[in-house]
Rosetta silent file (secondary structure, phi, psi, omega in degrees, C-alpha in Angstrom):
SEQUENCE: XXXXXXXXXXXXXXXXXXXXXXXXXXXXXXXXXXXXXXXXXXXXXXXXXXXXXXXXXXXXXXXXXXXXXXXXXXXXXXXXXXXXXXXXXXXXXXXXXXXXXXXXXXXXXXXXXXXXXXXXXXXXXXXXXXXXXXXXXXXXXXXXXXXXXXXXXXXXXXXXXXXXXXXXXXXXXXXXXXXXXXXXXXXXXXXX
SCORE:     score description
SCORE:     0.000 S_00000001
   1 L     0.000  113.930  134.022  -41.182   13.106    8.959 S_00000001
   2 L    22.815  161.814  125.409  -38.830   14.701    6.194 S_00000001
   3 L   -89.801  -12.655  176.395  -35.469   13.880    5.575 S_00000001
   4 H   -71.126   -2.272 -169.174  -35.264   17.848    5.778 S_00000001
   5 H   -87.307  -56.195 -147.941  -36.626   16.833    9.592 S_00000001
   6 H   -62.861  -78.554  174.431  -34.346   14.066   10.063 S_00000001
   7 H   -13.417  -65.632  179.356  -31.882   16.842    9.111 S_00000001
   8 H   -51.672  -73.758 -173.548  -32.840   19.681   11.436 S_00000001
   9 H   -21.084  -57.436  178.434  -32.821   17.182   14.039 S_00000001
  10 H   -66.636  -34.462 -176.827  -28.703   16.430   13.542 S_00000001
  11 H  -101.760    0.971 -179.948  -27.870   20.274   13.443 S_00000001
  12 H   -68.924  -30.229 -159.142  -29.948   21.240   16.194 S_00000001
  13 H   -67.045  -63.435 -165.691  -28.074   18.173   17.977 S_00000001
  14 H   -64.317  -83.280 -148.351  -24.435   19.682   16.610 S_00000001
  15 H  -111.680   91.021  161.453  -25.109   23.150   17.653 S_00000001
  16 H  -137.877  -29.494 -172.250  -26.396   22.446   20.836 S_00000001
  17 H   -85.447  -36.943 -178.377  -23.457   19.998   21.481 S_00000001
  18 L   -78.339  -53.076 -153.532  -20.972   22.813   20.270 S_00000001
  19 L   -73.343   -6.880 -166.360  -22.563   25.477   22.067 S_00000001
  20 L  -126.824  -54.115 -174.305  -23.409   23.531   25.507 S_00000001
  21 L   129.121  136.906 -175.954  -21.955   20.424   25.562 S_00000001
  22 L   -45.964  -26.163 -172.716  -22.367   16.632   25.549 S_00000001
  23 L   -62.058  -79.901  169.379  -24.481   17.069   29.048 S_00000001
  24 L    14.106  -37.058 -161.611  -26.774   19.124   26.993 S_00000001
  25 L   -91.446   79.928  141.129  -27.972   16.763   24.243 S_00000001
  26 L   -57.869  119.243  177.385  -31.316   15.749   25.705 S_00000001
  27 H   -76.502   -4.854  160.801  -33.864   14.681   23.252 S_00000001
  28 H   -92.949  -10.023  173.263  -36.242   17.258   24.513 S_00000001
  29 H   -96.378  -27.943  167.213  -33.984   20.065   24.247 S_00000001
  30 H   -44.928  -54.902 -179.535  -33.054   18.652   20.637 S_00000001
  31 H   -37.840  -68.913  172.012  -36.529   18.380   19.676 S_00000001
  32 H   -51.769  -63.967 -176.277  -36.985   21.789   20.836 S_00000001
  33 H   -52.085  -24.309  164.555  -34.763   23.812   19.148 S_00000001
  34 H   -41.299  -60.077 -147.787  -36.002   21.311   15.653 S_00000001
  35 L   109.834   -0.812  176.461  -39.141   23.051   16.437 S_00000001
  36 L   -95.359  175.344  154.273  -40.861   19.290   16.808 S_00000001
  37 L   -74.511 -164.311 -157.554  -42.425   17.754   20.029 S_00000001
  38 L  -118.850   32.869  166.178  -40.315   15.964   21.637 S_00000001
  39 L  -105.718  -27.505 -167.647  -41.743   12.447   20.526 S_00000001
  40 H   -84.260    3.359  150.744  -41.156   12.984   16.858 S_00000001
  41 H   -31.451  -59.002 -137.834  -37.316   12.505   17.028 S_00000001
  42 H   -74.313   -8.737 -170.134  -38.358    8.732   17.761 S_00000001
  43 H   -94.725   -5.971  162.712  -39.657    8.239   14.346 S_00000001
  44 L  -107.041  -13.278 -150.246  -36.184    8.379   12.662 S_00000001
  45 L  -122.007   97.063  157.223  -33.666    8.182   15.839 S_00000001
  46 L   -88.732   11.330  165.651  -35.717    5.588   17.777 S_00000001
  47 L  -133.454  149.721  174.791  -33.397    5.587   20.518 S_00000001
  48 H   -44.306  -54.247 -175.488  -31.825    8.386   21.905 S_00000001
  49 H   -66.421  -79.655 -142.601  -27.932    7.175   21.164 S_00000001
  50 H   -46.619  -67.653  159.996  -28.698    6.402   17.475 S_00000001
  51 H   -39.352  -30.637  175.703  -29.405   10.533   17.302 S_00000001
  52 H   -85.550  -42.961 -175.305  -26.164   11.372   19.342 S_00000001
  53 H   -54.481  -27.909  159.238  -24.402    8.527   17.112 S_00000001
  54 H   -53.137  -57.143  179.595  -25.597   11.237   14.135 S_00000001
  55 H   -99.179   20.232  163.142  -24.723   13.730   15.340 S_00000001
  56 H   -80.871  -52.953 -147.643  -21.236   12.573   16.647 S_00000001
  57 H   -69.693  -37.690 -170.671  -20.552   10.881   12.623 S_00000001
  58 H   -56.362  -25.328 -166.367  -20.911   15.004   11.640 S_00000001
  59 H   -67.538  -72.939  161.431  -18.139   15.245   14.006 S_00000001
  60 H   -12.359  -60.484  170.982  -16.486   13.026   12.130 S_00000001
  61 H   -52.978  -58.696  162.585  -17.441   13.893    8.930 S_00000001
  62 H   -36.633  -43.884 -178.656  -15.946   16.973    9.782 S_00000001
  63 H   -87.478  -37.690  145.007  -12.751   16.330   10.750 S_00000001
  64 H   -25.076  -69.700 -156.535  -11.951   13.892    7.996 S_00000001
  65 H   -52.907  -38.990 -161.763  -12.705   16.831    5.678 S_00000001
  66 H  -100.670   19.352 -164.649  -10.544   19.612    7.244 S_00000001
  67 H  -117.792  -85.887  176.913   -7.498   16.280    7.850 S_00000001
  68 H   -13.616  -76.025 -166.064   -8.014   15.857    3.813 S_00000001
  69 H   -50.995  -36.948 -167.705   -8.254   19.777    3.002 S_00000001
  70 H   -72.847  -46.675 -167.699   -5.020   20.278    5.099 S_00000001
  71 H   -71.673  -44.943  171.824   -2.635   17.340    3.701 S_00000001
  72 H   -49.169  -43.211 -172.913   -3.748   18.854    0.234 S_00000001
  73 H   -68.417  -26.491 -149.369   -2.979   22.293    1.150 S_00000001
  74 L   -92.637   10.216  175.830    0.392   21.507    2.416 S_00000001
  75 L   147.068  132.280  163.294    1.937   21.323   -0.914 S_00000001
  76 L   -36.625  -37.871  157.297    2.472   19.801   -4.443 S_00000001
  77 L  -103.592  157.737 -159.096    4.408   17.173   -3.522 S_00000001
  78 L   -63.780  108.156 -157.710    3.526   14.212   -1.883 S_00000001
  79 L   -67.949 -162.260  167.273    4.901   15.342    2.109 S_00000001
  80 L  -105.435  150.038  163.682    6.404   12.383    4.241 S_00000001
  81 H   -67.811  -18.414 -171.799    4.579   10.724    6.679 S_00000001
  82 H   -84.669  -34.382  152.992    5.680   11.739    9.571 S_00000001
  83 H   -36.191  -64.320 -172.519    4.990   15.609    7.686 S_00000001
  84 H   -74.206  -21.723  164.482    1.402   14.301    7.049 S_00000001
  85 H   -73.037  -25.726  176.298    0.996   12.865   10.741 S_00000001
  86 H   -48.339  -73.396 -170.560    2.138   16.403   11.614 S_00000001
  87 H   -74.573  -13.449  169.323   -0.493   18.145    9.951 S_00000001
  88 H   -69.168  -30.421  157.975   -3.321   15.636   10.926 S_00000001
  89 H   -18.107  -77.374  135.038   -1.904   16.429   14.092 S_00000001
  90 H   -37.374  -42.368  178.700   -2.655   19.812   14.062 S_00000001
  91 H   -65.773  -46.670 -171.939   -5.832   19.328   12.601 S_00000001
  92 H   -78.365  -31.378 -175.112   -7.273   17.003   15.307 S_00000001
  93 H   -59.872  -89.443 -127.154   -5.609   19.411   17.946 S_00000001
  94 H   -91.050   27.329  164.266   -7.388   22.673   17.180 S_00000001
  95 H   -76.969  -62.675 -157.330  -10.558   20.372   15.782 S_00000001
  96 H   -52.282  -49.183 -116.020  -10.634   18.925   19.755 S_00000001
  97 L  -113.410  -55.065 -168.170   -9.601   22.705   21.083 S_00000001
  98 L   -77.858  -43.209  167.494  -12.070   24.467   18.899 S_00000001
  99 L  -120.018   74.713 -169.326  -15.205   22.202   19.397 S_00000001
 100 L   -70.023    0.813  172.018  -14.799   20.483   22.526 S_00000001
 101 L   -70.645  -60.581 -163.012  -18.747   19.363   22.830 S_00000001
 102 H   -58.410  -50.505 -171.281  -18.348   17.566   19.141 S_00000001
 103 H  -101.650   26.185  153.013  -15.160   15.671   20.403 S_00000001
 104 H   -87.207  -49.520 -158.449  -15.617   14.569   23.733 S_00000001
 105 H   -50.504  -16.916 -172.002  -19.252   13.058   21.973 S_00000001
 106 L   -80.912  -51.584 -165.704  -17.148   11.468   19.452 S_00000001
 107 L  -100.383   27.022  157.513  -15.061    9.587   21.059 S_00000001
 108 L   -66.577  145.119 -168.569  -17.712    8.496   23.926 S_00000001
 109 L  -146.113  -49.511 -175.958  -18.507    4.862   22.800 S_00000001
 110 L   -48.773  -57.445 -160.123  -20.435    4.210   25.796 S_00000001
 111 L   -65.221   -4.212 -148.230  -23.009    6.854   24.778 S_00000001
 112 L  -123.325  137.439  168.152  -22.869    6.103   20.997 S_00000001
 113 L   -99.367   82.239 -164.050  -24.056    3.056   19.326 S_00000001
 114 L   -40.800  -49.324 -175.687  -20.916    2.702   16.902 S_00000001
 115 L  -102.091   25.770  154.167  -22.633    0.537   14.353 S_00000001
 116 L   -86.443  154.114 -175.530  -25.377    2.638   14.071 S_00000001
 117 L    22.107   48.763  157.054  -25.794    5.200   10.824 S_00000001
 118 L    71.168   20.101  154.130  -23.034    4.716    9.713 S_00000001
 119 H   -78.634   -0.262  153.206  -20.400    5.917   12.295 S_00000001
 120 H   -72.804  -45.468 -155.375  -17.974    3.154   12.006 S_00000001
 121 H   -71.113  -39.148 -160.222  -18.011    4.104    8.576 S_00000001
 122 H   -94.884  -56.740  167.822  -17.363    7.678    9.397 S_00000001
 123 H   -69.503  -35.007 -171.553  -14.602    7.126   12.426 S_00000001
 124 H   -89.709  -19.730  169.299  -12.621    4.306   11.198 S_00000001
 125 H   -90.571   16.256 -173.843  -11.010    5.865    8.047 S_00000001
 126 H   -95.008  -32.523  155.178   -9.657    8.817    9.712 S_00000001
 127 H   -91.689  -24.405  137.333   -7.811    6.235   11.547 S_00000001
 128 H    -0.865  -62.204  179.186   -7.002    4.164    8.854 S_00000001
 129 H   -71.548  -13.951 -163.804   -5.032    7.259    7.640 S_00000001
 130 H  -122.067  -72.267  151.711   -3.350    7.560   10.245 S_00000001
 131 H    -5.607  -57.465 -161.883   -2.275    3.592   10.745 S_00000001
 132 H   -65.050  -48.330 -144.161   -1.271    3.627    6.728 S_00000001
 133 H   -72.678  -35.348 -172.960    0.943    6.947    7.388 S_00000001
 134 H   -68.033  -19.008 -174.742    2.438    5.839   11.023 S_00000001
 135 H   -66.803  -30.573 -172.844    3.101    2.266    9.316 S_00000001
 136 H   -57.382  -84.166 -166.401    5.058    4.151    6.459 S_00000001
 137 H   -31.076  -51.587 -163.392    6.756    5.992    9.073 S_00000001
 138 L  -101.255   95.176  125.732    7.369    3.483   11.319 S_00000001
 139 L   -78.443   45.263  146.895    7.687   -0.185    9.743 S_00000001
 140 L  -108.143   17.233 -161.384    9.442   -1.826   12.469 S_00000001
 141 L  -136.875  155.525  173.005    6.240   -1.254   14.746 S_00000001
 142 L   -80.789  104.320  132.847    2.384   -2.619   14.786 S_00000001
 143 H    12.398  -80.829 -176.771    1.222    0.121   12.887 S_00000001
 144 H   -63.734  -47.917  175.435   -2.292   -0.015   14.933 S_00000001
 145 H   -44.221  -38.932  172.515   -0.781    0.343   18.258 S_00000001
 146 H   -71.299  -47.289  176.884    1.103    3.037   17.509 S_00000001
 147 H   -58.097  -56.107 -158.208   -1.477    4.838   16.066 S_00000001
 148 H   -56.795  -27.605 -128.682   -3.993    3.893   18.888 S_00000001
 149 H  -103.760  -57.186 -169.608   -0.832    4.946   21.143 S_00000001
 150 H   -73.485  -34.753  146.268   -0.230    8.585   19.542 S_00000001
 151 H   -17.393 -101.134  166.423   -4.242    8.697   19.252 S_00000001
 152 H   -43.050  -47.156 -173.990   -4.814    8.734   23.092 S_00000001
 153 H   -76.170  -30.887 -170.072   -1.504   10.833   23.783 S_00000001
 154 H   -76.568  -46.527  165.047   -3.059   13.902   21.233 S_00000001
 155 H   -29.002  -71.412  170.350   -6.646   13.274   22.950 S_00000001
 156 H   -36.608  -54.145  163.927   -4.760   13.564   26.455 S_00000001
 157 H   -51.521  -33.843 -172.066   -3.418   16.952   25.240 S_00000001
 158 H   -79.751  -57.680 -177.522   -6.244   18.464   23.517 S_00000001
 159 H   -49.222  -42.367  167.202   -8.223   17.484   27.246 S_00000001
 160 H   -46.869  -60.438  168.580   -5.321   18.862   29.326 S_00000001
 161 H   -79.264   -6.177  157.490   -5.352   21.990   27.403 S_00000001
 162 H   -76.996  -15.764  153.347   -8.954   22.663   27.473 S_00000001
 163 H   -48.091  -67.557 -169.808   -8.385   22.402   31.408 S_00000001
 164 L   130.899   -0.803 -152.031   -5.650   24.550   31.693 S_00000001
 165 H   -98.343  -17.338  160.454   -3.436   22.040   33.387 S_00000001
 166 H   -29.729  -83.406 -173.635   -0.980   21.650   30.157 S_00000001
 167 H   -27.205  -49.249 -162.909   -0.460   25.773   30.180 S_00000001
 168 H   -82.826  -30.948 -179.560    0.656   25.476   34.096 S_00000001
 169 H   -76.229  -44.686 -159.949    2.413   22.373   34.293 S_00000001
 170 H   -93.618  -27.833  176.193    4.503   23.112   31.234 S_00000001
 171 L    88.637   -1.656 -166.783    4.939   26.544   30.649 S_00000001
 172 L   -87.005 -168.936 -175.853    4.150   26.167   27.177 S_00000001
 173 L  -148.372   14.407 -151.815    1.466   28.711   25.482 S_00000001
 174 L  -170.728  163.891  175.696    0.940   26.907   21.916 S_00000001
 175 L  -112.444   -7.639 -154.008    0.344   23.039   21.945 S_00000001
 176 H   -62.895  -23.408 -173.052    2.631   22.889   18.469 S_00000001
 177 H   -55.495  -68.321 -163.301    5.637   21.643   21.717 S_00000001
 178 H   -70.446  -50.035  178.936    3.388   18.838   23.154 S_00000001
 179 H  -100.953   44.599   90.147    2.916   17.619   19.509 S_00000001
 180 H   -41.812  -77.152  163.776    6.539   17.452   18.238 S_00000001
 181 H    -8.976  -57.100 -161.662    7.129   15.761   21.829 S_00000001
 182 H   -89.326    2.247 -174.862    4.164   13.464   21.435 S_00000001
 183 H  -114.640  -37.899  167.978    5.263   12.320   17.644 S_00000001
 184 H   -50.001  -37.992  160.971    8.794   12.024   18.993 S_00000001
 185 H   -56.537  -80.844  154.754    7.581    9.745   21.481 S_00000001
 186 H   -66.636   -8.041 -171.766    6.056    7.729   19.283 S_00000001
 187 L  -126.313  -22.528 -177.241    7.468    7.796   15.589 S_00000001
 188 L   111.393 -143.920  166.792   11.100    8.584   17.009 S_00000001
 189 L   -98.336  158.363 -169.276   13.058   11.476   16.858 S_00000001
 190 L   -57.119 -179.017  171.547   12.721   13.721   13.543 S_00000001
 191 L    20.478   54.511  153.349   15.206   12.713   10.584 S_00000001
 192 L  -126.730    0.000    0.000   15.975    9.102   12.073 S_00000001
């Protein structure tokens, strides 16, 4: 088998996962859509999670990229952190809102074997970044907690509002509310 196999194998995985859904990712429906049987997966992925742990790290890899591309875009000078938590904010919002297969698989840990191919490697500096910027903000706080804290409150929102239950309970139409709220919550109120 290829690495151009290996390859297929990860985007059939991604868009089958965007287009379907973590239930979806079967290694016989993977297979199929490669175009292999549905034994020759096993010769690079020999367990099923080590292929969803692949094709979760793209999620990653992804989100990193467009987190990166955004804090560059937002300007010549170097923003504030709590500016640059903003916009990762955003980023991870409409990432979660826009592929919701790739990011419930990411941040399944049961299903994923974490220290496989390189998906610690891939997940832990996007929180990293986020730790460094909330410690900045915040240095009267553990850093990790906070992050971990605000982490799990943006998740809860992106899941709420792919529901619907956000829209009804709140009245809002835009999620930009719930994260000014949710950074407020956690980082303090703006300009303190």
């Amino acid at each position: 088998m290829s690495d151009s196999l290996r390859t297929r194998l990860i985007e059939a995985g991604v868009e089958l996962v965007t287009a379907e859904g973590v239930h979806a990712l079967s290694l016989r429906e993977i297979a199929r859509r490669a175009g292999v049987s549905h034994g020759a997966p096993r010769r690079y992925f020999p367990t099923h999670l080590q292929l969803l742990s692949a094709i979760a790290r793209r999620g990653f890899t992804e989100l990193a990229a467009r987190g990166e591309q955004a804090i560059e875009d937002s300007g010549p000078w170097p923003a504030e952190p709590r500016e640059q938590i903003a916009t990762l904010g955003r980023v991870y919002l409409d990432f979660a809102l826009t592929n919701r297969g790739m990011h419930e698989l990411m941040f399944r840990h049961d299903l994923l074997e974490s220290n496989e191919l390189g998906l610690r490697e891939a997940s832990l500096p996007v929180f990293a970044l986020l730790v460094d910027l909330v410690g900045r903000a915040r240095p009267d706080a553990d850093a990790r907690l906070v992050a971990g804290s605000l982490l799990a409150n943006l998740y809860g929102i992106a899941q709420l509002w792919t529901w619907g239950s956000l829209q009804l309970t709140t009245g809002a139409d835009d999620f930009a509310p719930l994260l000014r709220t949710a950074l407020d919550a956690h980082l303090g109120p703006e300009g303190r």
